[in-house]
PDB file of N, CA, C and O in Angstrom:
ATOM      1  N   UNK A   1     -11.723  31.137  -5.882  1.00  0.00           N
ATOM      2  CA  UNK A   1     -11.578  29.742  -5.478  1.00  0.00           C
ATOM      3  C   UNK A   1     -11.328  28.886  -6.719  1.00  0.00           C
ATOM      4  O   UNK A   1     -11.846  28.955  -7.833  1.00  0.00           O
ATOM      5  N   UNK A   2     -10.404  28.066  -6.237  1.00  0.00           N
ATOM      6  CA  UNK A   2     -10.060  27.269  -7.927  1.00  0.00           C
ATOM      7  C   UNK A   2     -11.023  25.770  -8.049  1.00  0.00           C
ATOM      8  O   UNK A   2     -11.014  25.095  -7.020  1.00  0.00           O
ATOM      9  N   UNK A   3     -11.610  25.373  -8.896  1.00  0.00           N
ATOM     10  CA  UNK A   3     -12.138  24.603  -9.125  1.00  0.00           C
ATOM     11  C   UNK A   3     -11.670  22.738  -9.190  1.00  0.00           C
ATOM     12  O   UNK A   3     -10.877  22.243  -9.991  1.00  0.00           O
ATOM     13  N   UNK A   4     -12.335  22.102  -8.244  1.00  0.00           N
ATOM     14  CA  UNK A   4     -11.697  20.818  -8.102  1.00  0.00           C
ATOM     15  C   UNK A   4     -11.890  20.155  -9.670  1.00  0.00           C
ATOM     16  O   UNK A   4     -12.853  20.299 -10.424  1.00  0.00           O
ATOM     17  N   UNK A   5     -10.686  19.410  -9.882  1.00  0.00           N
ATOM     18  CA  UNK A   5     -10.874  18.462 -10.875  1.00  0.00           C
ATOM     19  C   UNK A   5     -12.245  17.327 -10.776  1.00  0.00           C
ATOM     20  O   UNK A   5     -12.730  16.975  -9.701  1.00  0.00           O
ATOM     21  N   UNK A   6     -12.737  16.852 -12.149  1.00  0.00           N
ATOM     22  CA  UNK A   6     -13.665  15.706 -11.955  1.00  0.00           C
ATOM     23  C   UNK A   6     -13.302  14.747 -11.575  1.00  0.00           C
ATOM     24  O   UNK A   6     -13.010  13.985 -12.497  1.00  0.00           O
ATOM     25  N   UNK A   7     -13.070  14.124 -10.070  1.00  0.00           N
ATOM     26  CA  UNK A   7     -12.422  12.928  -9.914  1.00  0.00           C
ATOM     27  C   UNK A   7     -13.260  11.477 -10.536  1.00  0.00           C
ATOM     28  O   UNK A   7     -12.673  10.456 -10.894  1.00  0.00           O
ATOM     29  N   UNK A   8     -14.299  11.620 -10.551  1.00  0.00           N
ATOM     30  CA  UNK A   8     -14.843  10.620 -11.695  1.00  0.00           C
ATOM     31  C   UNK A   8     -14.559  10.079 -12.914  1.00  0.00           C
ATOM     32  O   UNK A   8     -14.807   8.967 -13.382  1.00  0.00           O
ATOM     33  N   UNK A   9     -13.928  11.160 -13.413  1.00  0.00           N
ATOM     34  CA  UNK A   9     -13.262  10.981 -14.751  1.00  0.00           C
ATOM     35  C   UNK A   9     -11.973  10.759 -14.800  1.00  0.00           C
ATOM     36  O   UNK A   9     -11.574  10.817 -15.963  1.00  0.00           O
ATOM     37  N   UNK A  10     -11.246  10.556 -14.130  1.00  0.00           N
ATOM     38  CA  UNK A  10     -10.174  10.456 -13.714  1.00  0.00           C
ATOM     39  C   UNK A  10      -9.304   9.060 -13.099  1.00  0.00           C
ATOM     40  O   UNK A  10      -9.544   8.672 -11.955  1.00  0.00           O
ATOM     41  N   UNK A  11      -8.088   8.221 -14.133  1.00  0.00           N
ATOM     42  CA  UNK A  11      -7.847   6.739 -13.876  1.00  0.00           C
ATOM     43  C   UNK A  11      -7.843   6.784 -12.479  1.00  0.00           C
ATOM     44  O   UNK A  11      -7.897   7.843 -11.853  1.00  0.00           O
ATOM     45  N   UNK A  12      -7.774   5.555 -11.909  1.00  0.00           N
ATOM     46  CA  UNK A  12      -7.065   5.156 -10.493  1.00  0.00           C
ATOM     47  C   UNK A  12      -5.910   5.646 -10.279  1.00  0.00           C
ATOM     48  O   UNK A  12      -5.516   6.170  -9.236  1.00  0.00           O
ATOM     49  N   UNK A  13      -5.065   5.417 -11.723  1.00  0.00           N
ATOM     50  CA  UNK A  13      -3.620   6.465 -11.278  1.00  0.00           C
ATOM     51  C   UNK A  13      -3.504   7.813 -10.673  1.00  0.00           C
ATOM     52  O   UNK A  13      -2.705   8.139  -9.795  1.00  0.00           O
ATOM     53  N   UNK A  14      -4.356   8.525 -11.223  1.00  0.00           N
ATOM     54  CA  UNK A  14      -4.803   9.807 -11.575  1.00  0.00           C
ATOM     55  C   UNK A  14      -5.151  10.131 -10.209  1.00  0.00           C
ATOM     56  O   UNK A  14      -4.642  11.104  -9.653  1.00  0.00           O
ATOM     57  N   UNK A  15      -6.108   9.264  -9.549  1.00  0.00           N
ATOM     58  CA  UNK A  15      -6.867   9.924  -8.683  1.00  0.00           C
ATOM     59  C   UNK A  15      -5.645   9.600  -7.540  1.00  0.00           C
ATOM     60  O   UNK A  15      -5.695  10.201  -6.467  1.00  0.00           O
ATOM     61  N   UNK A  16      -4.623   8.697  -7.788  1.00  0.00           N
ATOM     62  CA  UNK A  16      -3.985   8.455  -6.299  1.00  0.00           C
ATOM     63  C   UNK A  16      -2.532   9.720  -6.274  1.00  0.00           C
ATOM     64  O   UNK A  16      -1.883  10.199  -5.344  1.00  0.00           O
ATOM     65  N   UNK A  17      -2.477   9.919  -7.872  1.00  0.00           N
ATOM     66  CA  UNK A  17      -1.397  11.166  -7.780  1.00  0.00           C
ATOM     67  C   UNK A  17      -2.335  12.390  -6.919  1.00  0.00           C
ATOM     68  O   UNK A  17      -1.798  12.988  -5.986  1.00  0.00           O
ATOM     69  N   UNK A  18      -3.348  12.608  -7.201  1.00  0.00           N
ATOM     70  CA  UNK A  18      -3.772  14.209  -6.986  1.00  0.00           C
ATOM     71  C   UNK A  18      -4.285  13.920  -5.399  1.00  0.00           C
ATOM     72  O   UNK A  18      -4.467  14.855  -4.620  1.00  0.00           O
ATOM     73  N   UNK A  19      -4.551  12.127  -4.919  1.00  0.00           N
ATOM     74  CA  UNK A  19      -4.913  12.502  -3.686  1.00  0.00           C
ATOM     75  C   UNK A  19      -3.660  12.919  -2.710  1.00  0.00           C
ATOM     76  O   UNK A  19      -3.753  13.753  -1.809  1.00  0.00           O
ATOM     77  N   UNK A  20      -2.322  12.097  -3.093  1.00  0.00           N
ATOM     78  CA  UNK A  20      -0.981  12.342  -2.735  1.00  0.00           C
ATOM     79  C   UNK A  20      -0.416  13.371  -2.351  1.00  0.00           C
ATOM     80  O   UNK A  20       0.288  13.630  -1.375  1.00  0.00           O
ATOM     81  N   UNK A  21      -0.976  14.248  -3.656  1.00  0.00           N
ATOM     82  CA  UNK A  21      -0.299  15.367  -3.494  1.00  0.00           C
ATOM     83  C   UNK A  21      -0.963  16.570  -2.879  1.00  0.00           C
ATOM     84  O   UNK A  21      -0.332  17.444  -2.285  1.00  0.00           O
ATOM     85  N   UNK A  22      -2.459  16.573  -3.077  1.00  0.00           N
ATOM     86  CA  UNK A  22      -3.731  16.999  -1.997  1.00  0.00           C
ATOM     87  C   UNK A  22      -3.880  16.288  -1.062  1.00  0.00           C
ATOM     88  O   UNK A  22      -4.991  15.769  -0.952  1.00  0.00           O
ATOM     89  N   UNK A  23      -2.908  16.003  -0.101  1.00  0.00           N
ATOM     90  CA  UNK A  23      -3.244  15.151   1.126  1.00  0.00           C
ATOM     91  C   UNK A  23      -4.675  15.707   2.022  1.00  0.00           C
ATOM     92  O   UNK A  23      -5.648  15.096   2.463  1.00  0.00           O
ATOM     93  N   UNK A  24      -4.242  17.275   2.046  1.00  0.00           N
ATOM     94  CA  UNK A  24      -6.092  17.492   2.702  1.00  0.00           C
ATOM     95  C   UNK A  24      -7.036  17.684   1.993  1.00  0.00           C
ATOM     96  O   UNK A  24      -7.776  18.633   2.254  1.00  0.00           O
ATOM     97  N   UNK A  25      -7.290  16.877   0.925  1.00  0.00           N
ATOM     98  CA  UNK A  25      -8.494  16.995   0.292  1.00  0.00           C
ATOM     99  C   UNK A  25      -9.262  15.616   0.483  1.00  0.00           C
ATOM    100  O   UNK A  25      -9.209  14.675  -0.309  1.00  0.00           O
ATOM    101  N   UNK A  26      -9.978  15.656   1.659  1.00  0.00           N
ATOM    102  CA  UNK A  26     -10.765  14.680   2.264  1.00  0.00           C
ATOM    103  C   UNK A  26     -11.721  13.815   1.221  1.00  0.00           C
ATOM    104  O   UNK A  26     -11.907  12.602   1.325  1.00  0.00           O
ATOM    105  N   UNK A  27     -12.411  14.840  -0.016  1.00  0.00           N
ATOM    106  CA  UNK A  27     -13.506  14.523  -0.964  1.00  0.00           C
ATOM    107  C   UNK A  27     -12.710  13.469  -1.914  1.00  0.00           C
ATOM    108  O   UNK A  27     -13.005  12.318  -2.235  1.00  0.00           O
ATOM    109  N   UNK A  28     -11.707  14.201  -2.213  1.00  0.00           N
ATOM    110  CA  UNK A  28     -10.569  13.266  -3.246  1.00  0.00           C
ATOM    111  C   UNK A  28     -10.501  12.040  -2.627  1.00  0.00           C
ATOM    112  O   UNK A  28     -10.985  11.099  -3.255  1.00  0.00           O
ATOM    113  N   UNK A  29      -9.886  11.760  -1.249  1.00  0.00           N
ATOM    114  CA  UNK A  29      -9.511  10.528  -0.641  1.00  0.00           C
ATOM    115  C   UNK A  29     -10.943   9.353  -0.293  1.00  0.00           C
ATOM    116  O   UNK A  29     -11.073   8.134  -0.404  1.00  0.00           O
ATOM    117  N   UNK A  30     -11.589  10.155   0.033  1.00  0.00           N
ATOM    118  CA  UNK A  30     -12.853   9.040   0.014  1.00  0.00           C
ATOM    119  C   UNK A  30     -13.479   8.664  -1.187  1.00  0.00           C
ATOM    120  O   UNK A  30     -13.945   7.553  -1.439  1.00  0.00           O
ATOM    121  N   UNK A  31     -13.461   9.672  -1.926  1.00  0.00           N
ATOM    122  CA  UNK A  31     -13.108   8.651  -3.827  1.00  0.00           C
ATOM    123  C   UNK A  31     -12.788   7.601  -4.077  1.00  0.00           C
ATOM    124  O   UNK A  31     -13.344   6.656  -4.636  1.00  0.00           O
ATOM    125  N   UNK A  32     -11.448   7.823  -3.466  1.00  0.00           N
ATOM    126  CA  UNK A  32     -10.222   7.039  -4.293  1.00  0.00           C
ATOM    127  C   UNK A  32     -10.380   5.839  -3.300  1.00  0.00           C
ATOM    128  O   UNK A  32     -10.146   4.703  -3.714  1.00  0.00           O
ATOM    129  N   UNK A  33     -10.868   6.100  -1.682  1.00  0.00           N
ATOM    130  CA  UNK A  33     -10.818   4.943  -1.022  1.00  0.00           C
ATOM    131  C   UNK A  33     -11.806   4.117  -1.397  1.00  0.00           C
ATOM    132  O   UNK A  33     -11.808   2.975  -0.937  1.00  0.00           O
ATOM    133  N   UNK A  34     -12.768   4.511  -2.249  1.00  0.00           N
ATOM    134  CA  UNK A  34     -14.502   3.839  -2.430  1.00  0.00           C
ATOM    135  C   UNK A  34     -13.783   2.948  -3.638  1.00  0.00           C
ATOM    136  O   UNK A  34     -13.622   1.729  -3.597  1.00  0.00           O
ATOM    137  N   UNK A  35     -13.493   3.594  -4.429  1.00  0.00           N
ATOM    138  CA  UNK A  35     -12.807   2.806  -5.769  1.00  0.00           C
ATOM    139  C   UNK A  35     -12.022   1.852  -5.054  1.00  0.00           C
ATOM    140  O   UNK A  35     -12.756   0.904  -4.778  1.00  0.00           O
ATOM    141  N   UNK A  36     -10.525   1.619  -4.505  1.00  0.00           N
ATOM    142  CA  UNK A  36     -10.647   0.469  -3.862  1.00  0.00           C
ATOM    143  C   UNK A  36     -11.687  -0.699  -3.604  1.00  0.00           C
ATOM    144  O   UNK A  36     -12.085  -1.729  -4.149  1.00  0.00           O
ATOM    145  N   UNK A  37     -11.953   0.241  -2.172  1.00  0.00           N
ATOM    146  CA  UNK A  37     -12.636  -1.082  -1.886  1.00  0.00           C
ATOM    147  C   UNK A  37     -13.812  -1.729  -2.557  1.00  0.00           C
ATOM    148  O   UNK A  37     -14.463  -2.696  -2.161  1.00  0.00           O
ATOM    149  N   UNK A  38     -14.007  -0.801  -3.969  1.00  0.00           N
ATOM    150  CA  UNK A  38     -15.345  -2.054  -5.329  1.00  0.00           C
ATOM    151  C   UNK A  38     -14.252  -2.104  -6.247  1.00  0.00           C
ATOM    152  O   UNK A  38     -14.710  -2.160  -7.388  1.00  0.00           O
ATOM    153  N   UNK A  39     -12.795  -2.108  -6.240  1.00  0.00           N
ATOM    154  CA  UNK A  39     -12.175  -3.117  -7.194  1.00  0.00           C
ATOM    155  C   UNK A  39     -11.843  -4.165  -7.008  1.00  0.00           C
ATOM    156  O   UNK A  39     -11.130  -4.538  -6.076  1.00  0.00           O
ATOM    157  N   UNK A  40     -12.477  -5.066  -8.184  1.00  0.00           N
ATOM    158  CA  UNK A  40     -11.852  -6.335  -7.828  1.00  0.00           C
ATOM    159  C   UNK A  40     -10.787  -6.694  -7.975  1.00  0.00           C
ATOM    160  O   UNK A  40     -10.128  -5.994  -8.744  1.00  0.00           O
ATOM    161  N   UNK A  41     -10.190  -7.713  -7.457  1.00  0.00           N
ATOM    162  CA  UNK A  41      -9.109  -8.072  -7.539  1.00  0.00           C
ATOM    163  C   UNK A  41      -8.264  -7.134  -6.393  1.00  0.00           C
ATOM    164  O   UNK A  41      -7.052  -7.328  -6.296  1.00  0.00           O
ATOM    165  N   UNK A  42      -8.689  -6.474  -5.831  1.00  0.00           N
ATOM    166  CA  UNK A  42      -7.844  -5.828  -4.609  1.00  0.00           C
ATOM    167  C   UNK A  42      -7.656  -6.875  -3.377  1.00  0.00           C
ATOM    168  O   UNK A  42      -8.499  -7.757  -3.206  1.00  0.00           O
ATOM    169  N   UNK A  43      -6.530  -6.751  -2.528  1.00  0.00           N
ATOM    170  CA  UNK A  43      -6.492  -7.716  -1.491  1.00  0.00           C
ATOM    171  C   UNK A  43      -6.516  -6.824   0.084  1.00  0.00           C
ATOM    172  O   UNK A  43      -5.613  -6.093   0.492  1.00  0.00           O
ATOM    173  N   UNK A  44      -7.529  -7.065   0.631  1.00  0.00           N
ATOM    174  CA  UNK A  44      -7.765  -6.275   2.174  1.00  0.00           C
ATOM    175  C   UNK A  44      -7.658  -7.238   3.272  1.00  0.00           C
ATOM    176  O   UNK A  44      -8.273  -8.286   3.468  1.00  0.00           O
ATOM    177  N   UNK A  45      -6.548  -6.524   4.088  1.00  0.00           N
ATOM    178  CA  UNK A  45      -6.413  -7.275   5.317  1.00  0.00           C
ATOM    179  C   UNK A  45      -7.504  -6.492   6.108  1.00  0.00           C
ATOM    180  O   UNK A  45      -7.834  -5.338   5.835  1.00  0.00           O
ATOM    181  N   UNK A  46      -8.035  -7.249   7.125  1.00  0.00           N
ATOM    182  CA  UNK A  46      -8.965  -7.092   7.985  1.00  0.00           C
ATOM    183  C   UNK A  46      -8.270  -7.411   9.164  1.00  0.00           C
ATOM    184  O   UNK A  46      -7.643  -8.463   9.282  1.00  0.00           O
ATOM    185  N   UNK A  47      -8.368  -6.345  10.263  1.00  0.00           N
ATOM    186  CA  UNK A  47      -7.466  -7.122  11.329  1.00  0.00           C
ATOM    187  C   UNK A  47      -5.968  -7.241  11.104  1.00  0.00           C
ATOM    188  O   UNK A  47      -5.405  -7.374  10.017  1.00  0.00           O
ATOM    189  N   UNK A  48      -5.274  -7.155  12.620  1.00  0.00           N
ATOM    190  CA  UNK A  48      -4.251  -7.010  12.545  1.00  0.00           C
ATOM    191  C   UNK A  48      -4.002  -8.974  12.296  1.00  0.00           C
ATOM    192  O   UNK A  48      -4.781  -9.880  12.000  1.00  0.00           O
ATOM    193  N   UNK A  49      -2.123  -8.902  12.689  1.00  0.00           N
ATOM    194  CA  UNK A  49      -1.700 -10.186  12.807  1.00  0.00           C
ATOM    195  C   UNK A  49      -1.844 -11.135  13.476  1.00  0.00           C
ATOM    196  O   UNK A  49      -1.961 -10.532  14.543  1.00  0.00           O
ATOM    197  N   UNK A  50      -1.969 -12.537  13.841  1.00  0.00           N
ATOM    198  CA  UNK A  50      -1.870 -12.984  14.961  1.00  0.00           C
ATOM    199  C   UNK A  50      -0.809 -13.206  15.043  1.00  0.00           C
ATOM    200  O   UNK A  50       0.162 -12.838  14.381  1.00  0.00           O
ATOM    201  N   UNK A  51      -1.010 -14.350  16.558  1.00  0.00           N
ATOM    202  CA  UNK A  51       0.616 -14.982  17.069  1.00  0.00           C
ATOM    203  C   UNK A  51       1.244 -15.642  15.849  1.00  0.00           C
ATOM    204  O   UNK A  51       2.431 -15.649  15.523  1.00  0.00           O
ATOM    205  N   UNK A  52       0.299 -16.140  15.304  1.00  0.00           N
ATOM    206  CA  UNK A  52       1.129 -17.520  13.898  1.00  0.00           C
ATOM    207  C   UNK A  52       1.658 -16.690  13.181  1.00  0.00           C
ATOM    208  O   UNK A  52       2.883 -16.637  13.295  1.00  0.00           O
ATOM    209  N   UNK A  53       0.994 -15.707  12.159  1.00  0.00           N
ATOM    210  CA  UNK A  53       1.338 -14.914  11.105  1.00  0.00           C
ATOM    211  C   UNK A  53       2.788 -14.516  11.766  1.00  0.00           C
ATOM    212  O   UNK A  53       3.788 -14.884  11.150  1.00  0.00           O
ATOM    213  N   UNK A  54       2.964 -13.739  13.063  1.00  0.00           N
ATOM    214  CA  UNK A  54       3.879 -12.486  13.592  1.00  0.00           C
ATOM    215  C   UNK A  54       5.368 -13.774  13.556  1.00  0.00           C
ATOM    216  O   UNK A  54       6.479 -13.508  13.096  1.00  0.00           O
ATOM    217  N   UNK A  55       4.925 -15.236  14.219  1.00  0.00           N
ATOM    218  CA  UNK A  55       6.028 -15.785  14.026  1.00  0.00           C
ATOM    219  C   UNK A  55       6.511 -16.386  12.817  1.00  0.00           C
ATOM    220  O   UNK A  55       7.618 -16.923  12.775  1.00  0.00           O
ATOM    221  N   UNK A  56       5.634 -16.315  11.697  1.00  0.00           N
ATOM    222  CA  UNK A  56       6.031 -16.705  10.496  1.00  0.00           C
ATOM    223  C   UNK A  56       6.556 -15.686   9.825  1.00  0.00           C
ATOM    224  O   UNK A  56       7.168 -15.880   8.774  1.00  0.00           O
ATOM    225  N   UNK A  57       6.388 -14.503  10.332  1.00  0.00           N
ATOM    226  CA  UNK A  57       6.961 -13.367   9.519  1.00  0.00           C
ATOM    227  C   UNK A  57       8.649 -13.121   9.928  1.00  0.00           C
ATOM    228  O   UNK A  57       9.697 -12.992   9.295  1.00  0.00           O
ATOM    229  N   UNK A  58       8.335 -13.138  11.029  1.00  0.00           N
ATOM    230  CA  UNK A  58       9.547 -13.419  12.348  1.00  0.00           C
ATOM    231  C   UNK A  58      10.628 -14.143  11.592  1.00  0.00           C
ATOM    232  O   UNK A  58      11.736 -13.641  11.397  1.00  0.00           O
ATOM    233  N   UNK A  59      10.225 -15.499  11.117  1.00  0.00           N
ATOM    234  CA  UNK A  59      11.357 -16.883  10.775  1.00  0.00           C
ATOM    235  C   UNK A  59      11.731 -16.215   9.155  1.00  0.00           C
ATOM    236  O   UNK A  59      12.858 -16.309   8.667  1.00  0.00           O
ATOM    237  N   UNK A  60      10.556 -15.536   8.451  1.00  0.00           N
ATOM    238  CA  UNK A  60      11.040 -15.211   7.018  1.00  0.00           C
ATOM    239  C   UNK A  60      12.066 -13.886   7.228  1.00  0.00           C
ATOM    240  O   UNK A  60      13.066 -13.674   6.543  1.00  0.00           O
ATOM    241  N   UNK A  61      11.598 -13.080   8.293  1.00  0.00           N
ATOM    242  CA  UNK A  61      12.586 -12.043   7.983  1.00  0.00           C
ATOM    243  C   UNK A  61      13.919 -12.407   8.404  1.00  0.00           C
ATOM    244  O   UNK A  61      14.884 -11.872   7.859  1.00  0.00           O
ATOM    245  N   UNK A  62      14.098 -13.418   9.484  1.00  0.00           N
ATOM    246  CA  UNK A  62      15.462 -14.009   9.774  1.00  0.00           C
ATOM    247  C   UNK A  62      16.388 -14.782   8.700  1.00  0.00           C
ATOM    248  O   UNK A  62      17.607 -14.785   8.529  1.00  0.00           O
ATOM    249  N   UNK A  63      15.341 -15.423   8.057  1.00  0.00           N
ATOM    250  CA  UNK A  63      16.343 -16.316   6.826  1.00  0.00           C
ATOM    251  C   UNK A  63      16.391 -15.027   5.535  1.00  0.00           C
ATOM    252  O   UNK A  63      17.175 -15.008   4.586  1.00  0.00           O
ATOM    253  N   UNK A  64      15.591 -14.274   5.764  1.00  0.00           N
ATOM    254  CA  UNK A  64      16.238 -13.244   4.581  1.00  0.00           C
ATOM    255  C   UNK A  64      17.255 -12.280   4.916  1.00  0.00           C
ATOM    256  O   UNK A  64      17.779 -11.490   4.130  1.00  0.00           O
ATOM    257  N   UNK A  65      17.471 -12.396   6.030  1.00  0.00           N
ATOM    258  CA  UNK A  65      18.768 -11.592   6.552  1.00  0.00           C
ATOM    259  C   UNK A  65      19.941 -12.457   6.533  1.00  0.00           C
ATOM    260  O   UNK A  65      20.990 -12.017   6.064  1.00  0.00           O
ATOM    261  N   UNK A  66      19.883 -13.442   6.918  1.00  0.00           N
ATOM    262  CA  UNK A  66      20.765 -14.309   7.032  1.00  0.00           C
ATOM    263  C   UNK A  66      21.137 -14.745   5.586  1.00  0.00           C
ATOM    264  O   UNK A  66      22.291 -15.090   5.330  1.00  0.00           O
ATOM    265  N   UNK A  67      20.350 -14.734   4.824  1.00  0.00           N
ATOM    266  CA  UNK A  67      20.547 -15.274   3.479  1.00  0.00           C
ATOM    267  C   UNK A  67      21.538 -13.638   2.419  1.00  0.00           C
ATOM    268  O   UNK A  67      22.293 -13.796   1.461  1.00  0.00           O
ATOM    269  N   UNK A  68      21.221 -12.549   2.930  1.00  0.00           N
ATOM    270  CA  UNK A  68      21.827 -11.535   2.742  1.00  0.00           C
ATOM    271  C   UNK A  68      23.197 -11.571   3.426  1.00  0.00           C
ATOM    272  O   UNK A  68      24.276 -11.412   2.854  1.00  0.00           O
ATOM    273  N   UNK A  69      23.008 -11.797   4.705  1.00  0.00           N
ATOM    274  CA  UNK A  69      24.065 -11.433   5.551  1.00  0.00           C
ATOM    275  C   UNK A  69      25.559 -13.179   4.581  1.00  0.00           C
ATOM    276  O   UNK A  69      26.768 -12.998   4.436  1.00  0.00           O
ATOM    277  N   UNK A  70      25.095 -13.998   4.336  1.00  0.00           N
ATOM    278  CA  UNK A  70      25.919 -14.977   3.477  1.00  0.00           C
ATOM    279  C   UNK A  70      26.188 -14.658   2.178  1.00  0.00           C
ATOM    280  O   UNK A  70      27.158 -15.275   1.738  1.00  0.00           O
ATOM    281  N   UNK A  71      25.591 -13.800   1.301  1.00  0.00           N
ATOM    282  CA  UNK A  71      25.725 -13.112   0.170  1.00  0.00           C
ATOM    283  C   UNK A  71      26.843 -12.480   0.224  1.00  0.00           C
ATOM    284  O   UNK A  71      27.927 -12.668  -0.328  1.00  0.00           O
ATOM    285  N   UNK A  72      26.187 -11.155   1.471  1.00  0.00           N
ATOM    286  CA  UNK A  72      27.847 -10.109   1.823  1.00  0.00           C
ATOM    287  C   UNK A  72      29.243 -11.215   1.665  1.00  0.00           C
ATOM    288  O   UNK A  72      29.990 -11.214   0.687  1.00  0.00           O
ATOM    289  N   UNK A  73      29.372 -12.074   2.791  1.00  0.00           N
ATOM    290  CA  UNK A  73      30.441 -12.664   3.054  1.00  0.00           C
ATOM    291  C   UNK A  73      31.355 -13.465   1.746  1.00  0.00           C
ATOM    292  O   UNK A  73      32.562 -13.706   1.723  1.00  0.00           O
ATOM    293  N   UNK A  74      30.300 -13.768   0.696  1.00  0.00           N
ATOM    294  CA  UNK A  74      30.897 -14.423  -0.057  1.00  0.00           C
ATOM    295  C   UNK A  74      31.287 -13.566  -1.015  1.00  0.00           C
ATOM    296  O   UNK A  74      32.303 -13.895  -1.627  1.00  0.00           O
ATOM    297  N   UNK A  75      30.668 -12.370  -1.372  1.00  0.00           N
ATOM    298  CA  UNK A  75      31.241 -11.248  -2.072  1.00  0.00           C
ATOM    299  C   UNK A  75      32.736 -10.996  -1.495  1.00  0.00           C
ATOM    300  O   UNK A  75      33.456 -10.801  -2.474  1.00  0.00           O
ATOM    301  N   UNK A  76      33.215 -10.950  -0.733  1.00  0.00           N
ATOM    302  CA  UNK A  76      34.418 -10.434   0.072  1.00  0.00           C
ATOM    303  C   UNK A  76      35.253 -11.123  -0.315  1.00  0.00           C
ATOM    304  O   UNK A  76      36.400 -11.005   0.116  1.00  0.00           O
TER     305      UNK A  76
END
């Protein structure tokens, strides 16, 4: 049996390559998820979207298409 790395010792980088690439290594991922959620400066959504958010996302993804889709045209 091969021996797990010290994920303790190991950056945040570190631990999110080897959980990546060990997707079934359950011990690794609840590590790396604990580190999260006690770093600061991390941002956690709680809960999905509401109605407001879904239509504000709605109007931004339209003017960024549209704002693409006028880019194309003027390239031409």
């Amino acid at each position: 049996m091969t021996q797990k790395p010290d994920f303790q010792q190991m950056s945040r980088k570190e631990l999110r390559t080897y959980v990546l690439t060990h997707r079934e290594d359950e011990e690794a991922l609840r590590i790396y998820m604990a580190r999260l959620h006690n770093e600061p400066g991390v941002i956690r959504q709680s809960g999905g979207l509401n109605e407001e958010d879904l239509n504000q996302l709605e109007q931004l993804i339209k003017t960024r298409v549209g704002d693409s889709a006028s880019a194309d045209l003027s390239v031409r």
